[in-house]
PQR file with spaces between the fields and no chain letter, atoms N, CA, C, O and H, PARSE charges and radii, in Angstrom:
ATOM       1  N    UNK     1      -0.193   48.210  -21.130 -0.4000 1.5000
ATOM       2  CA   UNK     1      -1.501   48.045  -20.525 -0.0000 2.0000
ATOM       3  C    UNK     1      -1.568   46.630  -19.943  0.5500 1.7000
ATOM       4  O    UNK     1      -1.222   45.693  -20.664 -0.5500 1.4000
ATOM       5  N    UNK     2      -2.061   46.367  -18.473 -0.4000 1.5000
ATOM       6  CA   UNK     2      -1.853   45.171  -17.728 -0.0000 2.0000
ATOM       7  C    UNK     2      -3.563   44.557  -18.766  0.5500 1.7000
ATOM       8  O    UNK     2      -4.451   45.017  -19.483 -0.5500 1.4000
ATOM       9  H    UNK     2      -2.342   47.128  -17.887  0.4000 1.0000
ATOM      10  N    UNK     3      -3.050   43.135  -18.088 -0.4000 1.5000
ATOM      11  CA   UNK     3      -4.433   42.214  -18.477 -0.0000 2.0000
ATOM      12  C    UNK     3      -5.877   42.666  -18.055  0.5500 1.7000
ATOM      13  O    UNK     3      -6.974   42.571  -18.606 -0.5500 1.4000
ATOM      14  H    UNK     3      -2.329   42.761  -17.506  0.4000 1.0000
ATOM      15  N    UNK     4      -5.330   43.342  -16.535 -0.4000 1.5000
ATOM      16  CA   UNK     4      -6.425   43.567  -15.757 -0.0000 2.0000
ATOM      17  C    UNK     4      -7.595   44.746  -16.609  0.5500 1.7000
ATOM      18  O    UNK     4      -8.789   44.608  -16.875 -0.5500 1.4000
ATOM      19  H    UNK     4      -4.439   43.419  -16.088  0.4000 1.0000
ATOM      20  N    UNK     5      -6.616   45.927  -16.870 -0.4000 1.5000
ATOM      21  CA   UNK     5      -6.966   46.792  -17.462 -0.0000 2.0000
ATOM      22  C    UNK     5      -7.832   46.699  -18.902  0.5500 1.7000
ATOM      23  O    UNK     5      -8.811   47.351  -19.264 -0.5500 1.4000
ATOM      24  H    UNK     5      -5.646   46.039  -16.654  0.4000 1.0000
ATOM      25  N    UNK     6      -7.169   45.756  -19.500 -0.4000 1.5000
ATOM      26  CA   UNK     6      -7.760   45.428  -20.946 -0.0000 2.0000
ATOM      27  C    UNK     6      -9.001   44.706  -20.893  0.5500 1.7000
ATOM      28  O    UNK     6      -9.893   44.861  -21.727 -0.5500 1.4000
ATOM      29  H    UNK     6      -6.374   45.227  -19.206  0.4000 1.0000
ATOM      30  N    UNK     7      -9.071   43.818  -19.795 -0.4000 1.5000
ATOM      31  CA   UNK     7     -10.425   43.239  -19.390 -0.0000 2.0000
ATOM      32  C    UNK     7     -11.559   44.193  -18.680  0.5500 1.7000
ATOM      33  O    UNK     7     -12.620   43.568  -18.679 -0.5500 1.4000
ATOM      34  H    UNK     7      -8.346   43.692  -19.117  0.4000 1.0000
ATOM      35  N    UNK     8     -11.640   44.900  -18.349 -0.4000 1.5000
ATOM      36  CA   UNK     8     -11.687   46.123  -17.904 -0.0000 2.0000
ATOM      37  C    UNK     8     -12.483   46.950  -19.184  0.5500 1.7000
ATOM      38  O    UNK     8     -13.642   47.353  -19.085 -0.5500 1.4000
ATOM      39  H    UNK     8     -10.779   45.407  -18.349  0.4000 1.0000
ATOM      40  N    UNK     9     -11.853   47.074  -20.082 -0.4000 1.5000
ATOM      41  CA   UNK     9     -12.106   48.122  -21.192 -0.0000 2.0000
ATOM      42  C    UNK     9     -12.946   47.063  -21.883  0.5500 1.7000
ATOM      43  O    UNK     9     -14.042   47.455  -22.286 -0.5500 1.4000
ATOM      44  H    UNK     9     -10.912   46.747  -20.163  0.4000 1.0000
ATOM      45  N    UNK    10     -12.639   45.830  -22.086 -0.4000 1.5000
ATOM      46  CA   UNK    10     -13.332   44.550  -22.712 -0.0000 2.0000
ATOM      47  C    UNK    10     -14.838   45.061  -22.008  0.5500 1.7000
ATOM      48  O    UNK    10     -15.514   45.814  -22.709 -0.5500 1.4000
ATOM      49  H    UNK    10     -11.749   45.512  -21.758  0.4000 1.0000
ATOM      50  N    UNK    11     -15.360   44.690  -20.701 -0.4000 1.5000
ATOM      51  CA   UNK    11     -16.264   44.711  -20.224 -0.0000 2.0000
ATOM      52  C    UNK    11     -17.278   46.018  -20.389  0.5500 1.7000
ATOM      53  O    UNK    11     -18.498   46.014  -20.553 -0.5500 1.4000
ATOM      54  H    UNK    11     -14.810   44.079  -20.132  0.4000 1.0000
ATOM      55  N    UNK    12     -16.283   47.230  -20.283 -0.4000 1.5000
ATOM      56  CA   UNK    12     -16.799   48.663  -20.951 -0.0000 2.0000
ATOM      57  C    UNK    12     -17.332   48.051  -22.128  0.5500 1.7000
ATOM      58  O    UNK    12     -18.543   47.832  -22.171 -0.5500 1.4000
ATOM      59  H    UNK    12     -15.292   47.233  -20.150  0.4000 1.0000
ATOM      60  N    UNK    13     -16.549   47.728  -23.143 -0.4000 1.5000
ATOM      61  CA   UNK    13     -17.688   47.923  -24.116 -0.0000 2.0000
ATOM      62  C    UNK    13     -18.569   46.769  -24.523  0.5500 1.7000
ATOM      63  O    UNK    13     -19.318   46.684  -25.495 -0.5500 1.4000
ATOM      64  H    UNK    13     -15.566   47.905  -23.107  0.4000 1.0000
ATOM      65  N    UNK    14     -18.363   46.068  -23.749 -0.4000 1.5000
ATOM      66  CA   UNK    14     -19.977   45.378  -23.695 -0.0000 2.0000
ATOM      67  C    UNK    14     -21.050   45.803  -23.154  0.5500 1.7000
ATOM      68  O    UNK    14     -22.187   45.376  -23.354 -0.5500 1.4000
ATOM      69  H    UNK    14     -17.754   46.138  -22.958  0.4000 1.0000
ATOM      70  N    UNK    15     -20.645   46.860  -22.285 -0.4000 1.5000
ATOM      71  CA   UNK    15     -22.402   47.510  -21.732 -0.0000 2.0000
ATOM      72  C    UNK    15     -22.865   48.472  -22.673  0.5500 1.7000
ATOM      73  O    UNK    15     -22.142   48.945  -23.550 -0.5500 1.4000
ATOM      74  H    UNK    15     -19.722   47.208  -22.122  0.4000 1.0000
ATOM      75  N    UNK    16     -24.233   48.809  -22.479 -0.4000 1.5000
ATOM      76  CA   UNK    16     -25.413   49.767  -23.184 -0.0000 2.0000
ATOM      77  C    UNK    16     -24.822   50.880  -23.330  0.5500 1.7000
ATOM      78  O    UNK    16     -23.810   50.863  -22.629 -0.5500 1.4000
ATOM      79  H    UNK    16     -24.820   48.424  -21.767  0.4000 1.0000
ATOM      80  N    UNK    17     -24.959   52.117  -24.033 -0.4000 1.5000
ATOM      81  CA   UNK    17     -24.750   53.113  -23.611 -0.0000 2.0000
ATOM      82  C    UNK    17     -24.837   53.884  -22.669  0.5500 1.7000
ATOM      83  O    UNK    17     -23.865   54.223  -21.995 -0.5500 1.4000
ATOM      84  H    UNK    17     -25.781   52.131  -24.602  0.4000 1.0000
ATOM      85  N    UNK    18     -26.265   54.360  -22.441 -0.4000 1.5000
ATOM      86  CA   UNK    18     -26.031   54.506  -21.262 -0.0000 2.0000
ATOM      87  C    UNK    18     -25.171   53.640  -19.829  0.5500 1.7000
ATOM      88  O    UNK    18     -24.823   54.446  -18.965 -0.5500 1.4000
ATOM      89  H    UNK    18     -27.055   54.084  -22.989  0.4000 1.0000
ATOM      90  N    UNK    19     -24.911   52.548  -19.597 -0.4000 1.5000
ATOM      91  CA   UNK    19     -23.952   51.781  -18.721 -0.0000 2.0000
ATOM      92  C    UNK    19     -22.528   52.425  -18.980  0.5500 1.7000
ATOM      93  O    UNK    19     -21.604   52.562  -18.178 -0.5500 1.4000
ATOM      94  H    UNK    19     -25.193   51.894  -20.298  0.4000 1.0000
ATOM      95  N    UNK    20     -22.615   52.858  -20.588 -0.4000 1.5000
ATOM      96  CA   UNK    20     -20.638   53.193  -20.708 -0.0000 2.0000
ATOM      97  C    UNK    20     -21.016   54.962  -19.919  0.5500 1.7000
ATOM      98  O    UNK    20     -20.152   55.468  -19.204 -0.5500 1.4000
ATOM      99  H    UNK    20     -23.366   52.747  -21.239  0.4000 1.0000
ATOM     100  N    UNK    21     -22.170   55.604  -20.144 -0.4000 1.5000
ATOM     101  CA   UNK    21     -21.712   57.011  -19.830 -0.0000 2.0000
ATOM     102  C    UNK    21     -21.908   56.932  -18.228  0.5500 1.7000
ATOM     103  O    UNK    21     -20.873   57.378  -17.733 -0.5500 1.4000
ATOM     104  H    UNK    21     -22.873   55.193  -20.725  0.4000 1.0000
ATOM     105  N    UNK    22     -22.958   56.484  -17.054 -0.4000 1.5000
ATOM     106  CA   UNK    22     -22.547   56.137  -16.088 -0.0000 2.0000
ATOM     107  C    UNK    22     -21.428   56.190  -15.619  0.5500 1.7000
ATOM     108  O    UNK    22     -21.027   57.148  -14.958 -0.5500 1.4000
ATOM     109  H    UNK    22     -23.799   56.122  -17.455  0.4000 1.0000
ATOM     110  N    UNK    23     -20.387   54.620  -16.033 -0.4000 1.5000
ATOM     111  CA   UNK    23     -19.170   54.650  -15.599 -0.0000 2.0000
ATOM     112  C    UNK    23     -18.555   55.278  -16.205  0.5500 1.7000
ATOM     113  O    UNK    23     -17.578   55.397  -15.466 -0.5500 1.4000
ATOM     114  H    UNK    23     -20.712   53.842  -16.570  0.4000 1.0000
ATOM     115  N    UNK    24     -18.262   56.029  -17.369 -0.4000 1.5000
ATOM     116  CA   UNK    24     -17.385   56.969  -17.588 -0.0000 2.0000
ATOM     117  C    UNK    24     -17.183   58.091  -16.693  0.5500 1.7000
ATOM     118  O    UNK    24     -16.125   58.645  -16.394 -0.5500 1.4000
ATOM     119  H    UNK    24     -19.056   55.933  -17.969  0.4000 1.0000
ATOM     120  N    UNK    25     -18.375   58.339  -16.312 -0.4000 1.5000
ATOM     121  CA   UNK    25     -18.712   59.451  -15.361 -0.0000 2.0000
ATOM     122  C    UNK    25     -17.791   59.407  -14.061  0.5500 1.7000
ATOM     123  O    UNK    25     -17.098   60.271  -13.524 -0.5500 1.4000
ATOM     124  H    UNK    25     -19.235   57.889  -16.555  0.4000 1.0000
ATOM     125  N    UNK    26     -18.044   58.083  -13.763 -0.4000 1.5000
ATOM     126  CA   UNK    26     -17.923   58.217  -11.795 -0.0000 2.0000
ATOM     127  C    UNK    26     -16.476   57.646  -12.079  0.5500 1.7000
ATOM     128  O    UNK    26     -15.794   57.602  -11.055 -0.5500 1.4000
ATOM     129  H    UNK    26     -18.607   57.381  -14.200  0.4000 1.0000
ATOM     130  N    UNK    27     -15.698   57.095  -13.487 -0.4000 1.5000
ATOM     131  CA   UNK    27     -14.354   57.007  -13.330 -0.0000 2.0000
ATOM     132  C    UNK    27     -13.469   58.350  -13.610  0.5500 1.7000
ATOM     133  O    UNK    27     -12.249   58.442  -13.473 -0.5500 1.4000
ATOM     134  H    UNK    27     -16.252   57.131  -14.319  0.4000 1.0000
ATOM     135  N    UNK    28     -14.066   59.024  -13.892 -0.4000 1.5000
ATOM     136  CA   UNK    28     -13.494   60.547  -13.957 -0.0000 2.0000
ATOM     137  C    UNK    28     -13.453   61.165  -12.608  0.5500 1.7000
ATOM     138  O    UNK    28     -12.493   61.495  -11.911 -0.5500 1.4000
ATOM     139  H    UNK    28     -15.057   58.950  -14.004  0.4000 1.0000
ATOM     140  N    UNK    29     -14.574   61.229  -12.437 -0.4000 1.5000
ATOM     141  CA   UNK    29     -15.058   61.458  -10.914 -0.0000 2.0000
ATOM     142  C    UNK    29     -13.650   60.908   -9.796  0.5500 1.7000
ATOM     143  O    UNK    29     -13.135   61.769   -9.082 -0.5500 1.4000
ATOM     144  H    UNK    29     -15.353   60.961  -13.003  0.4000 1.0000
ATOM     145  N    UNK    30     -13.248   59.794   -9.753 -0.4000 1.5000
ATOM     146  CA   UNK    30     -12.190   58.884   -9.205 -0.0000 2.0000
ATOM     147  C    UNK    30     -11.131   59.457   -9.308  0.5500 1.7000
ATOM     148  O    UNK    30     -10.542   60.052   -8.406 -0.5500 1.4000
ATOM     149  H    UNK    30     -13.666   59.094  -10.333  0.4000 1.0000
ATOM     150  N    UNK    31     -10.589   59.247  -11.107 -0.4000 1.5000
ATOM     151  CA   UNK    31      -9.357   59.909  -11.046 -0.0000 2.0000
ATOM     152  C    UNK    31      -9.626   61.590  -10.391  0.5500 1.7000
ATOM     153  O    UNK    31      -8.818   61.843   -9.497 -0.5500 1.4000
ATOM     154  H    UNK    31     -11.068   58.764  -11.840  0.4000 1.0000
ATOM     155  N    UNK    32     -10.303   62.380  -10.601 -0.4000 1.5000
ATOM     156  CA   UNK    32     -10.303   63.566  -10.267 -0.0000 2.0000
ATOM     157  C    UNK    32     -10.194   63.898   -8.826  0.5500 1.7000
ATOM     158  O    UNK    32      -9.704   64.914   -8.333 -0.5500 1.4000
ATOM     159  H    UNK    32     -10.959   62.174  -11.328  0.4000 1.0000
ATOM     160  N    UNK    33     -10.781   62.778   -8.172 -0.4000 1.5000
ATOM     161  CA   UNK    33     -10.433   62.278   -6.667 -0.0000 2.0000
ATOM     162  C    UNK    33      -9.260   62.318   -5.956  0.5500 1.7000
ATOM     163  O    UNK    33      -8.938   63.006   -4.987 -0.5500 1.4000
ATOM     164  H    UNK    33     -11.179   61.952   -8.573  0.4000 1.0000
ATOM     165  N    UNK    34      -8.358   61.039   -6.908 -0.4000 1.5000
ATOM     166  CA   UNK    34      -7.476   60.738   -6.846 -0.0000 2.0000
ATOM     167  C    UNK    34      -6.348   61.425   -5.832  0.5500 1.7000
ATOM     168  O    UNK    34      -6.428   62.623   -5.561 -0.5500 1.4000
ATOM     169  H    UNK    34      -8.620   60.480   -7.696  0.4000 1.0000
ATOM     170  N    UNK    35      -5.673   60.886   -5.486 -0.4000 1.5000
ATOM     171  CA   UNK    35      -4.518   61.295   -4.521 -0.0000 2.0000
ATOM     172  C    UNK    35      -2.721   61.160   -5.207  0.5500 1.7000
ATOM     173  O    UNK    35      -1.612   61.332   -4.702 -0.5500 1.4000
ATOM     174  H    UNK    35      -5.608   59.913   -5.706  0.4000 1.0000
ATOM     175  N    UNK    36      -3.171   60.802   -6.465 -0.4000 1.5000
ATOM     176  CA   UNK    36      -1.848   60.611   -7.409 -0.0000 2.0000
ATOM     177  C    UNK    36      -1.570   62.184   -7.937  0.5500 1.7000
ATOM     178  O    UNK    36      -0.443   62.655   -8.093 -0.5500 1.4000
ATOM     179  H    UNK    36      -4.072   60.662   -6.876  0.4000 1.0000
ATOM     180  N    UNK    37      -2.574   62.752   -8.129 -0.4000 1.5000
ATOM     181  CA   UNK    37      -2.593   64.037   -8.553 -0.0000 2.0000
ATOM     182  C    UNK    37      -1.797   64.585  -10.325  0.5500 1.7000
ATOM     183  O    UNK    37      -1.486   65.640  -10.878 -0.5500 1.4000
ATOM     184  H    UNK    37      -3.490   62.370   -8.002  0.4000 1.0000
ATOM     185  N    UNK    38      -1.771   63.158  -10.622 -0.4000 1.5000
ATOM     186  CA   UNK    38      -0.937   63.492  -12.325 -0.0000 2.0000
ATOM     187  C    UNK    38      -1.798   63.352  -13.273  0.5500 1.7000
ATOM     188  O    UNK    38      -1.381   62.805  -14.294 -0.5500 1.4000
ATOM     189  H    UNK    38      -2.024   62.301  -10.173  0.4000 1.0000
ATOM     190  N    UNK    39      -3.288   63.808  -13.230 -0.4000 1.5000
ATOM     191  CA   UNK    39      -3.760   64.618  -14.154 -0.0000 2.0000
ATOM     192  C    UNK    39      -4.646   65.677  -13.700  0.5500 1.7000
ATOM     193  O    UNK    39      -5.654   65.994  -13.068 -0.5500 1.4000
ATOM     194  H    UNK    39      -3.626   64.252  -12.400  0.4000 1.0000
ATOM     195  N    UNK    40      -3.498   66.088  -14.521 -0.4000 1.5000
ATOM     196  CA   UNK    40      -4.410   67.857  -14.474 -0.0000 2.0000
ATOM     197  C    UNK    40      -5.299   68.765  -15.283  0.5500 1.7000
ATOM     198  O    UNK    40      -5.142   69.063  -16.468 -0.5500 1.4000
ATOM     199  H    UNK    40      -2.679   65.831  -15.034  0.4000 1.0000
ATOM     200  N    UNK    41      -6.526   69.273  -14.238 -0.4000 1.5000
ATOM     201  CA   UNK    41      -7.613   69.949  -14.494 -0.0000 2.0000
ATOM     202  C    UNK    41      -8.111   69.576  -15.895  0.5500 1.7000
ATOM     203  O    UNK    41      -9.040   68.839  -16.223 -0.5500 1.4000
ATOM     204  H    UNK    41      -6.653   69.031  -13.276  0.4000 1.0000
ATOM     205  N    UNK    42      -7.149   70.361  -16.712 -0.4000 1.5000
ATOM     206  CA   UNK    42      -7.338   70.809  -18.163 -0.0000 2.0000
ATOM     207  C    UNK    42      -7.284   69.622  -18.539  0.5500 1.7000
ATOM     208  O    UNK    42      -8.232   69.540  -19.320 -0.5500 1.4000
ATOM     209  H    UNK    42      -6.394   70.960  -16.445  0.4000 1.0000
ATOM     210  N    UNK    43      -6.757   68.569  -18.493 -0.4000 1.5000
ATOM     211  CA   UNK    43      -6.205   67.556  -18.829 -0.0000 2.0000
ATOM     212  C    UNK    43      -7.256   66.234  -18.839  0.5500 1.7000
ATOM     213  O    UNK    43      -7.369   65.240  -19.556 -0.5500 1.4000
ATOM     214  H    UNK    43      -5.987   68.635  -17.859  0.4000 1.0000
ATOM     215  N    UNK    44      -7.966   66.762  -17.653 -0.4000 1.5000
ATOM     216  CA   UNK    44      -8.837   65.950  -17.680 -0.0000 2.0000
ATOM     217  C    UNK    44     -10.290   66.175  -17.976  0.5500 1.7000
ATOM     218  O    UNK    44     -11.124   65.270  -17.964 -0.5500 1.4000
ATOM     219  H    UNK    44      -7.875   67.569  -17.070  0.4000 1.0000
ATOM     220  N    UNK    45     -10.587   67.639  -18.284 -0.4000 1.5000
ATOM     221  CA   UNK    45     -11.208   68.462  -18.873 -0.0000 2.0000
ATOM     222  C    UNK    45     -11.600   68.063  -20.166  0.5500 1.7000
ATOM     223  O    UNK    45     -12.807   67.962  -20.388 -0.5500 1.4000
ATOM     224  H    UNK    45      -9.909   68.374  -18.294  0.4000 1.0000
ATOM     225  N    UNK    46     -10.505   67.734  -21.364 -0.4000 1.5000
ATOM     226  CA   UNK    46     -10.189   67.860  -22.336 -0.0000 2.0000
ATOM     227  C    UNK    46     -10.895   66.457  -22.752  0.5500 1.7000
ATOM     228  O    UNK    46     -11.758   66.428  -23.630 -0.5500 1.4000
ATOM     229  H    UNK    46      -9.524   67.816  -21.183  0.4000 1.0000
ATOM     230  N    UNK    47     -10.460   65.278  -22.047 -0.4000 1.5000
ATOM     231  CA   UNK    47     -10.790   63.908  -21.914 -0.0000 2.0000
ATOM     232  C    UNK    47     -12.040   63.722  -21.490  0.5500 1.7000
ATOM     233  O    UNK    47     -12.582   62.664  -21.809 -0.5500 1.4000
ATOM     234  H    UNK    47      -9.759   65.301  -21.333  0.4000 1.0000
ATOM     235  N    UNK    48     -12.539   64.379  -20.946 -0.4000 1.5000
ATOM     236  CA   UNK    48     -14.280   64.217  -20.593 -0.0000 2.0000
ATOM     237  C    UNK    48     -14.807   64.807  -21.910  0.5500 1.7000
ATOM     238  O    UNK    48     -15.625   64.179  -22.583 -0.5500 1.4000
ATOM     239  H    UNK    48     -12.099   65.239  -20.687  0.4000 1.0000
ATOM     240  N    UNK    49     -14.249   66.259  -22.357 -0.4000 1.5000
ATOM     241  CA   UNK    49     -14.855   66.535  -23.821 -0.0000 2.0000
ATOM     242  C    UNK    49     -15.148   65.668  -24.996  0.5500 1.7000
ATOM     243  O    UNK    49     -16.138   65.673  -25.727 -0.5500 1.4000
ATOM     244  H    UNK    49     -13.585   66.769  -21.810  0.4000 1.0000
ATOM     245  N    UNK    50     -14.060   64.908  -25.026 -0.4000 1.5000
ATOM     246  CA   UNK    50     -13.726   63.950  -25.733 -0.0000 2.0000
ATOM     247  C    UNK    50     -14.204   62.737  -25.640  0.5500 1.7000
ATOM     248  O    UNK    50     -14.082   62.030  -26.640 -0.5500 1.4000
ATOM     249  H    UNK    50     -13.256   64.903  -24.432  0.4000 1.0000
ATOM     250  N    UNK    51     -14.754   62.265  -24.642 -0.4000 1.5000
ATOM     251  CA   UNK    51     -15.493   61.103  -24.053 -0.0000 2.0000
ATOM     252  C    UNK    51     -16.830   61.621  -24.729  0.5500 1.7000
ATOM     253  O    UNK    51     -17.299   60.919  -25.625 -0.5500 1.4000
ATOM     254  H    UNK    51     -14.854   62.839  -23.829  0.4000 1.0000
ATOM     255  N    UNK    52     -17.410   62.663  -24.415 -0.4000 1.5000
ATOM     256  CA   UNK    52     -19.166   62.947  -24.256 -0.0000 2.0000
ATOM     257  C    UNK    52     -19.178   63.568  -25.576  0.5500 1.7000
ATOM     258  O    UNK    52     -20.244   64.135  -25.814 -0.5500 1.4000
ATOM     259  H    UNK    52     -17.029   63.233  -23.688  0.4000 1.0000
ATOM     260  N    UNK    53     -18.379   63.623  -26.426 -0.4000 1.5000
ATOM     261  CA   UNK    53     -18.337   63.926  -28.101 -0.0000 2.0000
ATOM     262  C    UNK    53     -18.364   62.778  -28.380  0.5500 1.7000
ATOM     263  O    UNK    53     -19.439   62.671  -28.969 -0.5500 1.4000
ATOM     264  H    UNK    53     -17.513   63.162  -26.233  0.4000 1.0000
ATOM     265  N    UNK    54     -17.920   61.848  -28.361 -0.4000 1.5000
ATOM     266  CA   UNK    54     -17.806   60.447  -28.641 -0.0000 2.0000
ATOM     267  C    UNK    54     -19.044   59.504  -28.691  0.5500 1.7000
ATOM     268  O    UNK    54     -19.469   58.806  -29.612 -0.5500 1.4000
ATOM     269  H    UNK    54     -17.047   61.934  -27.882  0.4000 1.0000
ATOM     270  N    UNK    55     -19.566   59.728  -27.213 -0.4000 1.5000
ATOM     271  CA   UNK    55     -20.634   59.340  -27.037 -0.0000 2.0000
ATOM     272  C    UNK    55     -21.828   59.600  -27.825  0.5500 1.7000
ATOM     273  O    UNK    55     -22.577   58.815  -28.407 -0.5500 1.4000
ATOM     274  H    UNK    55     -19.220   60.295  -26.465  0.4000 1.0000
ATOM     275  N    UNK    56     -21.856   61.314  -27.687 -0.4000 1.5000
ATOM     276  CA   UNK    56     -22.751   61.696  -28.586 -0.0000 2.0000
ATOM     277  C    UNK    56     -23.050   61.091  -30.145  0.5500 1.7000
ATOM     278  O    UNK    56     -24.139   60.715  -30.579 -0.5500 1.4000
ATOM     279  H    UNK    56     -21.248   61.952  -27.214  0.4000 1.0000
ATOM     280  N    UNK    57     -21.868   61.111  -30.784 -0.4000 1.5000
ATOM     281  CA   UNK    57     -21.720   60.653  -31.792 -0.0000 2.0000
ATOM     282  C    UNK    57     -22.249   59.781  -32.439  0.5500 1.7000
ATOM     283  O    UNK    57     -22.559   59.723  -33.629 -0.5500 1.4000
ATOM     284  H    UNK    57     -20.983   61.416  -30.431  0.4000 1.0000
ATOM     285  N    UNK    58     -22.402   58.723  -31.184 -0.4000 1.5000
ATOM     286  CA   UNK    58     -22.456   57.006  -31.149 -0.0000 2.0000
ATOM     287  C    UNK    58     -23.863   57.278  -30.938  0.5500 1.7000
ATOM     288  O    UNK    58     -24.623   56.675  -31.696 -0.5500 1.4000
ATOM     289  H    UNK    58     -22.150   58.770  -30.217  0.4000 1.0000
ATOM     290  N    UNK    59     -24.401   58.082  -30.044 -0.4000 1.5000
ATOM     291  CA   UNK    59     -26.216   58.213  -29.975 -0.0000 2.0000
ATOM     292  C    UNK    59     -26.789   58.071  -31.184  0.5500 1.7000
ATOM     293  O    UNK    59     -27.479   57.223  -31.750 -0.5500 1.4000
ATOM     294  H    UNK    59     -23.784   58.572  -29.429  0.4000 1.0000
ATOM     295  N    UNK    60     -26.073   59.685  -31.566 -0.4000 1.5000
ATOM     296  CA   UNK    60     -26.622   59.850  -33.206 -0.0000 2.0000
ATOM     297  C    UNK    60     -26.363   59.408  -34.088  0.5500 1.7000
ATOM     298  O    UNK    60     -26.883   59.857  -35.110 -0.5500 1.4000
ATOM     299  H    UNK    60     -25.513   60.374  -31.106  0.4000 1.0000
ATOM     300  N    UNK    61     -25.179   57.996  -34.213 -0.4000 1.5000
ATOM     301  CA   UNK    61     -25.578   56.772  -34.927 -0.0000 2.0000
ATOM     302  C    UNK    61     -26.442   56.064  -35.056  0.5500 1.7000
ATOM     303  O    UNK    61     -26.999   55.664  -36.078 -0.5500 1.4000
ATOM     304  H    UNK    61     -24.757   57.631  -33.383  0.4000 1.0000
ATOM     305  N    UNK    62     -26.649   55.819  -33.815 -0.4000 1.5000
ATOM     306  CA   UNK    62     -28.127   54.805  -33.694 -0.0000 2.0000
ATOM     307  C    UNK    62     -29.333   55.246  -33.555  0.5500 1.7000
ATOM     308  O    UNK    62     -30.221   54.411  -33.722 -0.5500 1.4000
ATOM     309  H    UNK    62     -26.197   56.143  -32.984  0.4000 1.0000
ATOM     310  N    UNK    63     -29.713   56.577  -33.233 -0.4000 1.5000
ATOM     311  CA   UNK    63     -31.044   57.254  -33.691 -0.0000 2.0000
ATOM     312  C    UNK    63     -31.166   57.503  -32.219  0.5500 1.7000
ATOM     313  O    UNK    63     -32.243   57.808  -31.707 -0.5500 1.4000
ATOM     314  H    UNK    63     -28.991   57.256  -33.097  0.4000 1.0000
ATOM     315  N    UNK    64     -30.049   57.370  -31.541 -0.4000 1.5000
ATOM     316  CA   UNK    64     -30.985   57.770  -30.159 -0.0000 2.0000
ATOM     317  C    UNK    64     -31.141   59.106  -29.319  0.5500 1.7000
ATOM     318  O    UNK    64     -30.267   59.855  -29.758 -0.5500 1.4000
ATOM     319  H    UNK    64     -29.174   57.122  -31.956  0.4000 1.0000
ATOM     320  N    UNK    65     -31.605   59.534  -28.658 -0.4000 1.5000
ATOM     321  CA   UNK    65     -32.179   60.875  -27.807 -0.0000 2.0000
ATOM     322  C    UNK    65     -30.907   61.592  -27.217  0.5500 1.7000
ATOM     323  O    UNK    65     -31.031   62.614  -26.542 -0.5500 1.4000
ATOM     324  H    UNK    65     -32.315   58.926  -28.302  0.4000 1.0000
C-alpha cells in the first residue's frame, strides 16, 4: 500500500459517518466505472455488502438512525 493511499484511508476515517458512507459510495461508483475492469460484479457486490454491514454496525453502536 503506497503512502498516498494510507493517507487516504487516514483521512476516511477521520470523517463523520455519514462523510465515510458518501464517499464510500461514489468510490464504488468509480471503481465500477473504471476502465481497468479487474473487479468483478460479484466482487464488488460482495464489498459494498460488507461496507454497509459495517457501517450499519457502527450506527448501532452509537445509537444512531
Amino acid at each position: 500500500m503506497t503512502q498516498k493511499v494510507r493517507d487516504l484511508l487516514n483521512s476516511f476515517d477521520s470523517l463523520p459517518d455519514a462523510d465515510k458512507h458518501e464517499m464510500a459510495v461514489e468510490v464504488l461508483r468509480r471503481v465500477r466505472k473504471s476502465a481497468h475492469g479487474d473487479v468483478s460484479d460479484e466482487s464488488l457486490t460482495a464489498l459494498a455488502d460488507e461496507l454497509f454491514c459495517a457501517m450499519d454496525a457502527q450506527e448501532a453502536k452509537h445509537g444512531e438512525p
